[in-house]
Rosetta silent file (secondary structure, phi, psi, omega in degrees, C-alpha in Angstrom):
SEQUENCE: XXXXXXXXXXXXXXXXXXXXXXXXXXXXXXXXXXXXXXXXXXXXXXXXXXXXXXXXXXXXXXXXXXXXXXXXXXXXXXXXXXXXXXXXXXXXXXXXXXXXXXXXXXXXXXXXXXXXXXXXXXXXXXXXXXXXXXXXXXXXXXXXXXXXXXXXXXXXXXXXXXXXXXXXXXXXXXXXXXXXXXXXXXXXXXXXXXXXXXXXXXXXXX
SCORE:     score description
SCORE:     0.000 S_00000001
   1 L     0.000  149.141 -165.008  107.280   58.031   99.843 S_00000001
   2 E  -100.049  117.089 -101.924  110.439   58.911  102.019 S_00000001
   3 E   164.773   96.606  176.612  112.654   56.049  101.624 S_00000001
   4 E   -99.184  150.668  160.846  115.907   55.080  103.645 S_00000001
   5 E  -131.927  108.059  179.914  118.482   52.225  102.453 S_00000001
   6 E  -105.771  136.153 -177.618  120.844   51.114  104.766 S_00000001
   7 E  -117.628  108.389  173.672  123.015   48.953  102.524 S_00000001
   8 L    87.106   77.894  168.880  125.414   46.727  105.071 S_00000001
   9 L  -125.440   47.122  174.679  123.496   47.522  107.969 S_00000001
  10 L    30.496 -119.670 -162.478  125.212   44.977  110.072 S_00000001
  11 L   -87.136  -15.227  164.910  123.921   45.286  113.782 S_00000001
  12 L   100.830    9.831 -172.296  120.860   47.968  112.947 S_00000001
  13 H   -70.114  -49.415  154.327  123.412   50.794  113.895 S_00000001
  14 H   -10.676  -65.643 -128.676  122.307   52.962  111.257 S_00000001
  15 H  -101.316  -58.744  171.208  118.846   52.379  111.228 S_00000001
  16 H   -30.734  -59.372  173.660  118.672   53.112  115.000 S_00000001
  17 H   -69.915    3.552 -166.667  120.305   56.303  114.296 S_00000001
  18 H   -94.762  -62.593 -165.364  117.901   57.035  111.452 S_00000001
  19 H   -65.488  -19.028  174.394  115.091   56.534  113.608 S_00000001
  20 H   -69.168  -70.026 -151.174  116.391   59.120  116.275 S_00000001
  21 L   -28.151 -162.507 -172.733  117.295   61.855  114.103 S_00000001
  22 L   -94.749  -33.720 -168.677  115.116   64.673  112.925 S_00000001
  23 L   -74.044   87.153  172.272  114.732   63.535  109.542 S_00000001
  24 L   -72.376  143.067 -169.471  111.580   61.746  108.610 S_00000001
  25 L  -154.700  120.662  165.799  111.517   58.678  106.632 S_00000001
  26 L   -48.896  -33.866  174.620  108.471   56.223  105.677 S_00000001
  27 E  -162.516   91.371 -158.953  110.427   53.458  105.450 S_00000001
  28 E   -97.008  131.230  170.646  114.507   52.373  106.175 S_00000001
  29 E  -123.847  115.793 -164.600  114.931   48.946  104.539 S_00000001
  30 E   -94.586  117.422 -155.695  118.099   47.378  106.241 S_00000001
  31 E   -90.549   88.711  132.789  120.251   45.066  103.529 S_00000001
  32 E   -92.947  131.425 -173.405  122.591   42.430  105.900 S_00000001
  33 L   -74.537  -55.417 -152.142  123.681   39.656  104.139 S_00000001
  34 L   -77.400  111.360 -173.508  125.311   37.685  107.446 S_00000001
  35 H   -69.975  -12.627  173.010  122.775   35.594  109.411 S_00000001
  36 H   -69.892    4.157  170.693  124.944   35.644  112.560 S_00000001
  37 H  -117.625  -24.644 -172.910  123.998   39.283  112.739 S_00000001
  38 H   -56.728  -26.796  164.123  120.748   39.521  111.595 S_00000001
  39 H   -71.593  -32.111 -178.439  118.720   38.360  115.042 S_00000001
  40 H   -65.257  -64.607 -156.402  120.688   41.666  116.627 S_00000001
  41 H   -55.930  -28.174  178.789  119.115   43.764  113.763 S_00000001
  42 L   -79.726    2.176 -167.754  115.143   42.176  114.353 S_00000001
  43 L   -99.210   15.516  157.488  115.190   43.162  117.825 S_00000001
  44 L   -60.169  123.516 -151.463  114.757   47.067  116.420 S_00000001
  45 L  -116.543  100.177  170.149  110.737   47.560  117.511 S_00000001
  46 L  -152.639  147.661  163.263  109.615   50.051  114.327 S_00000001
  47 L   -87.629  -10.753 -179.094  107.064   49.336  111.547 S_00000001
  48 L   -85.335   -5.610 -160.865  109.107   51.393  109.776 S_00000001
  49 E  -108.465   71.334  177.097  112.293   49.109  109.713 S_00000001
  50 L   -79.700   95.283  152.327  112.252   45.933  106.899 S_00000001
  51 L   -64.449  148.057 -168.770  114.717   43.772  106.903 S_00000001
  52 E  -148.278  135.776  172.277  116.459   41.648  104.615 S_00000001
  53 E  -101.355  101.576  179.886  118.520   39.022  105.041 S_00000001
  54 L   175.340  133.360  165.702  120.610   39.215  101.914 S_00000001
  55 E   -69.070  177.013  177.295  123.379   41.925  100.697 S_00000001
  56 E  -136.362  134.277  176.749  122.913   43.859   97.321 S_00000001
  57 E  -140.851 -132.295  151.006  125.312   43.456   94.908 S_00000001
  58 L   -90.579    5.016 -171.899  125.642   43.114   90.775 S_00000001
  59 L  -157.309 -176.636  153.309  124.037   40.151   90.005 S_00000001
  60 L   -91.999  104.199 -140.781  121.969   37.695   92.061 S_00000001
  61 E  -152.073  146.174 -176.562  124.083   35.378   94.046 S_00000001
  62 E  -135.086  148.247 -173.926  125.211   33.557   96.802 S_00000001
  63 E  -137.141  162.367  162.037  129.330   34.460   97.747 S_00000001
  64 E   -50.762  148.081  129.127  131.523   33.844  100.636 S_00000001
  65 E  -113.210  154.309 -175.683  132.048   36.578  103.291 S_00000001
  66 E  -141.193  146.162 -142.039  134.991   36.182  105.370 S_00000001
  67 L  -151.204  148.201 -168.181  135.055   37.852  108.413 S_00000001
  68 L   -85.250  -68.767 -161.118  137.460   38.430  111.954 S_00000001
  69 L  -169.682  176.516 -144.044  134.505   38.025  114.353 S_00000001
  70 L   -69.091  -32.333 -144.180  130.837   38.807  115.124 S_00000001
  71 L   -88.362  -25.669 -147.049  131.817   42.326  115.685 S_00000001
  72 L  -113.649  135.041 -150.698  133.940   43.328  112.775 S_00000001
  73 L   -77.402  155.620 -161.247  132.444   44.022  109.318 S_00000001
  74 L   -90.594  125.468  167.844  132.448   41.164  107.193 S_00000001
  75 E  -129.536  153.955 -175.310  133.443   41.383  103.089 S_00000001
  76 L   -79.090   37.293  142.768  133.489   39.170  100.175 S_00000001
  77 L  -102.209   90.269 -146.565  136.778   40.133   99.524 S_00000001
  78 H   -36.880  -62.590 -175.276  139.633   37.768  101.036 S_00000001
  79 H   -70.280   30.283 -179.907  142.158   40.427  100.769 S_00000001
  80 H   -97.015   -7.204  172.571  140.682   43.388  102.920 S_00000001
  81 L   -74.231 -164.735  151.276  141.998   40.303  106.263 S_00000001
  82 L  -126.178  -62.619 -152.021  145.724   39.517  106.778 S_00000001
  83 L  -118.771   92.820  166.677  144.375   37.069  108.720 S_00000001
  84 L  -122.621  122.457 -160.240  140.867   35.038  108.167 S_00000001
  85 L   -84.851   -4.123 -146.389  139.120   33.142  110.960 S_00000001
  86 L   166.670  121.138  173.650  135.864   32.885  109.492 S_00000001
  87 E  -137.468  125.643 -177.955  133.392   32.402  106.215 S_00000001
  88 E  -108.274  127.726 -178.400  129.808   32.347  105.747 S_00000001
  89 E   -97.307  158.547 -159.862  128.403   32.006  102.612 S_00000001
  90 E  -149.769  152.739 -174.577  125.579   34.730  102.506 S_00000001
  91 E  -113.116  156.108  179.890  123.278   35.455   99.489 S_00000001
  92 E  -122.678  132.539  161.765  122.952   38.567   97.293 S_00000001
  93 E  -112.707  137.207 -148.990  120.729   40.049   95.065 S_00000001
  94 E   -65.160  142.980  153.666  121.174   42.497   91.959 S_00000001
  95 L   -52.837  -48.302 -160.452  120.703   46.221   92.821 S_00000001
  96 H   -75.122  -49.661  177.806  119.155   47.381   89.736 S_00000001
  97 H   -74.001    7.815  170.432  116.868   44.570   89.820 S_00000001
  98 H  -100.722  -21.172 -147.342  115.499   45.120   93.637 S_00000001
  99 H   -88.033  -52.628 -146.372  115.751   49.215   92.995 S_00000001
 100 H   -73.071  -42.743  176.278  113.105   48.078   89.420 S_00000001
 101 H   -93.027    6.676 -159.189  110.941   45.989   91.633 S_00000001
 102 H  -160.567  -11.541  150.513  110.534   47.942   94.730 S_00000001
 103 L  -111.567  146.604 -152.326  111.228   51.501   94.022 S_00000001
 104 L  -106.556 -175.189 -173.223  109.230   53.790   92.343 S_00000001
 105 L   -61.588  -26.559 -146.678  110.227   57.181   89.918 S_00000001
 106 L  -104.620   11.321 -178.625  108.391   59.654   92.353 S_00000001
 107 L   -80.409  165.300  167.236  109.639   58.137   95.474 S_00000001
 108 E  -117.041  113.756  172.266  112.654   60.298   97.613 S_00000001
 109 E  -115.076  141.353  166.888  115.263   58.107   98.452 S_00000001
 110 E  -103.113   99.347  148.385  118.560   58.177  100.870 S_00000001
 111 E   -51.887  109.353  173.929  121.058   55.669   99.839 S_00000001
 112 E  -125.437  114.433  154.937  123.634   54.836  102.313 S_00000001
 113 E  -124.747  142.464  179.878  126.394   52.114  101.751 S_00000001
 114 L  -149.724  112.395 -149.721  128.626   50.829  103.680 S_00000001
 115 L  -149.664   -0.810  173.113  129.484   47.561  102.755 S_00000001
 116 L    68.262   45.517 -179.312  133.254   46.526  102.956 S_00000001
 117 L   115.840  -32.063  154.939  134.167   46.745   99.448 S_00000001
 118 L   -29.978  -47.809 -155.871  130.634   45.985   97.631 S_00000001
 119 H   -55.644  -35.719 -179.249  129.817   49.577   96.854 S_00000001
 120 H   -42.981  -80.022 -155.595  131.838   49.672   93.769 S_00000001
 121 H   -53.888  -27.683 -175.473  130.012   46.775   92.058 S_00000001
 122 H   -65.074  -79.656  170.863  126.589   48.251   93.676 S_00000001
 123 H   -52.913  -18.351  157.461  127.003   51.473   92.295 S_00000001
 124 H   -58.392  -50.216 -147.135  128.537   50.105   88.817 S_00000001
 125 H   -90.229  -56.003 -178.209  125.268   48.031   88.486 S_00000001
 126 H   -50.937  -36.961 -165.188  122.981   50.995   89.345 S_00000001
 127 H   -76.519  -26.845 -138.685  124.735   53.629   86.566 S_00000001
 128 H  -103.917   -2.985 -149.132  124.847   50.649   83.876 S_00000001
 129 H  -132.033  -19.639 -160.190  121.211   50.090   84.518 S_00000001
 130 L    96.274  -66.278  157.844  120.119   53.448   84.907 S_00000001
 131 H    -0.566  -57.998 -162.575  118.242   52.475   88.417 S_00000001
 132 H   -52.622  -17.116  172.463  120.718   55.308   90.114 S_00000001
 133 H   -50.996  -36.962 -169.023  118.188   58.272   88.525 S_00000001
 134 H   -78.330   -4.420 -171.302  115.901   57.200   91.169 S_00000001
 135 L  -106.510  147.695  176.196  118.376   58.389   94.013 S_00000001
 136 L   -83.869  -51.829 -156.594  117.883   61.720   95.789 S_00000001
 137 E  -127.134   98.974  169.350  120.376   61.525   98.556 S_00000001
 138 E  -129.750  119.949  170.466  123.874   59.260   98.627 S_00000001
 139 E  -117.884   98.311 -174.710  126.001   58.331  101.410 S_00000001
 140 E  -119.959  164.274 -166.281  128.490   56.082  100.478 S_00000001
 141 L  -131.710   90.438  166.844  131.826   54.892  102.761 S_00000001
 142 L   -84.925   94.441  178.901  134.576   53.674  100.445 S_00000001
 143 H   -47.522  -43.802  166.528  135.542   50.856  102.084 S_00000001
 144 H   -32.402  -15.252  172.888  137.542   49.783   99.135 S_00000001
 145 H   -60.775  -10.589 -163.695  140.450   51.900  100.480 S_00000001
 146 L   -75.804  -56.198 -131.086  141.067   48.826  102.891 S_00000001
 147 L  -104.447   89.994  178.566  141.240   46.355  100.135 S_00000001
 148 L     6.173  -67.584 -155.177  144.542   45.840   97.548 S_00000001
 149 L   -71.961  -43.076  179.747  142.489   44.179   94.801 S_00000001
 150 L   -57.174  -45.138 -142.790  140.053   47.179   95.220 S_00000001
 151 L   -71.973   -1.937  144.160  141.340   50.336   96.078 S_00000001
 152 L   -37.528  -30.114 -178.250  141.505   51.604   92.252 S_00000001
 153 L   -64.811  -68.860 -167.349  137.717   51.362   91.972 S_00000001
 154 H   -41.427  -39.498  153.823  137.226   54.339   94.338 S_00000001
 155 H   -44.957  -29.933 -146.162  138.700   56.879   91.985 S_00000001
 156 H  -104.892  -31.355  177.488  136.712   55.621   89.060 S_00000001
 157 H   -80.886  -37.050  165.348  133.312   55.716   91.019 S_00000001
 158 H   -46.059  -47.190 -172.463  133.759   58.975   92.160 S_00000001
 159 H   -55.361  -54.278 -176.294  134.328   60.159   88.926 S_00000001
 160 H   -41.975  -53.567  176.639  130.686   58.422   87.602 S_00000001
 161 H   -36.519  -84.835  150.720  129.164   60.093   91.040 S_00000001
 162 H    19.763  -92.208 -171.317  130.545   63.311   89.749 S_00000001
 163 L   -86.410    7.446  178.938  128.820   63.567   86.192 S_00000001
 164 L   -73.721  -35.618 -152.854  125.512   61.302   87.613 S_00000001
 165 L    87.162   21.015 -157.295  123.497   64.442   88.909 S_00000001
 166 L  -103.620  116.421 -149.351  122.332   62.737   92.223 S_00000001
 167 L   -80.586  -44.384  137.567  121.361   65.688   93.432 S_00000001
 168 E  -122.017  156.022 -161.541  123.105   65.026   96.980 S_00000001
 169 E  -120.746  124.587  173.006  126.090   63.452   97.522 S_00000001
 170 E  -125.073   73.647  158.148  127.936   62.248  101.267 S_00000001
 171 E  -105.528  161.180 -147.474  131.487   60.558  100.234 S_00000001
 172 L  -123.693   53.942  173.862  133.386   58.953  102.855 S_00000001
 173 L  -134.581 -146.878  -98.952  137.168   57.577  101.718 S_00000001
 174 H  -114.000  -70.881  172.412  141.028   58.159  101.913 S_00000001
 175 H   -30.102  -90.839  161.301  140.208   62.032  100.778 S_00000001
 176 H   -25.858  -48.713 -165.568  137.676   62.997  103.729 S_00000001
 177 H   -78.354  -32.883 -172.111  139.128   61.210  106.323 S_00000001
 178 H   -80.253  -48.898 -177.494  142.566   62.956  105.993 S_00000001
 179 H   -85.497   -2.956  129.489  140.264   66.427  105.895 S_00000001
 180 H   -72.675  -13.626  164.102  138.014   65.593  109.221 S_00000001
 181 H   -38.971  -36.572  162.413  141.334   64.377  111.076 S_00000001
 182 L  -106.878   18.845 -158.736  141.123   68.182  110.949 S_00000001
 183 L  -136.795  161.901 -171.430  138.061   69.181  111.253 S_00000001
 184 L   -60.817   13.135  179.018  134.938   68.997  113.589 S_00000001
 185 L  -107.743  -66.760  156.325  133.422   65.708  112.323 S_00000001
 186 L    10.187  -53.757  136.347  135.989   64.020  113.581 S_00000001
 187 L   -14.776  -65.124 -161.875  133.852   64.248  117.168 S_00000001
 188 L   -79.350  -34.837  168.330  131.212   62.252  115.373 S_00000001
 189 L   -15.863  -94.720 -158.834  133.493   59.524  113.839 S_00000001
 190 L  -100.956   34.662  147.394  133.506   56.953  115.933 S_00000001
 191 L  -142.894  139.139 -153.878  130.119   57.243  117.559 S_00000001
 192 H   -53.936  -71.301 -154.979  127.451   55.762  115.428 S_00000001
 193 H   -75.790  -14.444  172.623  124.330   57.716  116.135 S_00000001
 194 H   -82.697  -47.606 -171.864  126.050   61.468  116.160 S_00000001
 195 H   -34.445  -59.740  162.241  127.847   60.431  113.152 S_00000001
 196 H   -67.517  -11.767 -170.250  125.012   59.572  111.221 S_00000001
 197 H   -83.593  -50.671  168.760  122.842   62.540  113.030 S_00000001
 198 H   -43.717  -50.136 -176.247  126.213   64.609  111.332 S_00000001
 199 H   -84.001  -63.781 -168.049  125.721   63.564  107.654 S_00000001
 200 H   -23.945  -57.098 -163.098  121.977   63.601  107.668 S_00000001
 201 H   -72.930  -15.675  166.916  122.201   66.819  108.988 S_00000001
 202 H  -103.829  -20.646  162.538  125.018   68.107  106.295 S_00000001
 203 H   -71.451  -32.671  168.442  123.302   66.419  103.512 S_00000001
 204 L  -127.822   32.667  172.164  119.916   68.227  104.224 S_00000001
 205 L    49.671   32.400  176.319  120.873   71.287  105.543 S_00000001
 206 L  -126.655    0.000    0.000  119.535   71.178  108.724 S_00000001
């Protein structure tokens, strides 16, 4: 089975753009933790779309998120704000253990996180576990570049990415971003559904 994961997929922006694309997929299962977003995300009309209201993280959990407004993505990590108007506590569950119960060896999967600082511990929990052997395709956004207490982690996960084998790879941080300021992806940046039509489409060669 053909197998999308949008991990922090807020508002259903992703998933929306998943379903346009070219790129067939059996099933995108959409991970938002924050219930003040989660009624935007059920009004996506697919049989193909499963939502869950919970985040994926390292352990099974319930954490703060603190957050600007409805629009702006929300992380359990105080210091990616200056400023925070708003916290919801939101529940989590371990990666390794929903990737044990719910995916299988022979399935083809597309990771994608984007998660405001999460990925680290997400992606820690998958290599430590093993779990990450099961992914075909990863597209990850290190958000951690935002966040003080974080932004060391991004070097360290790259490196694991690196020597994992995941047969394709889409990273997103501090690196990239400096190289499409020059480059045609840049266009695609900051609208959702080309953006994501852009990595799909450089991740599977089509």
């Amino acid at each position: 089975m053909k197998i999308f994961l949008d991990v922090g997929a807020h508002a259903g922006e992703t998933a929306k753009a998943v379903l346009t694309s070219k790129h067939h997929f059996d099933k995108i299962y959409c991970f938002e933790p924050q219930k003040k977003i989660i009624n935007e995300l059920k009004q996506i009309e697919s049989e193909k779309v499963i939502i869950n209201n919970y985040g994926l993280f390292n352990t099974n959990c319930k954490k703060n998120v603190y957050y600007k407004d409805r629009t702006d993505g929300g992380s359990m990590y105080r210091d990616k704000f200056k400023k925070i108007l708003n916290t919801e506590e939101c529940d989590f569950v371990s990666a390794s253990e929903w990737f044990a119960e719910n995916i299988k060896d022979e399935d083809d999967v597309t990771l994608k996180i984007n998660c405001e600082g999460a990925e680290c511990d997400i992606m820690d929990d998958l290599f430590s576990s093993g779990e990450y052997k099961k992914i075909t395709a990863l597209i990850i956004d290190f958000d951690v570049r935002k966040i003080k207490s974080q932004k060391h982690r991004e070097q360290e996960i790259r490196e694991k990415i690196k020597t994992s084998n995941i047969p394709l790879v889409f990273m997103l941080g501090s690196e990239e971003l400096n190289k499409m300021a020059r480059g045609e992806a840049v266009r695609y940046y900051r609208k959702r559904e080309k953006w994501v039509h852009y990595y799909l489409n450089n991740l599977f060669n089509k």
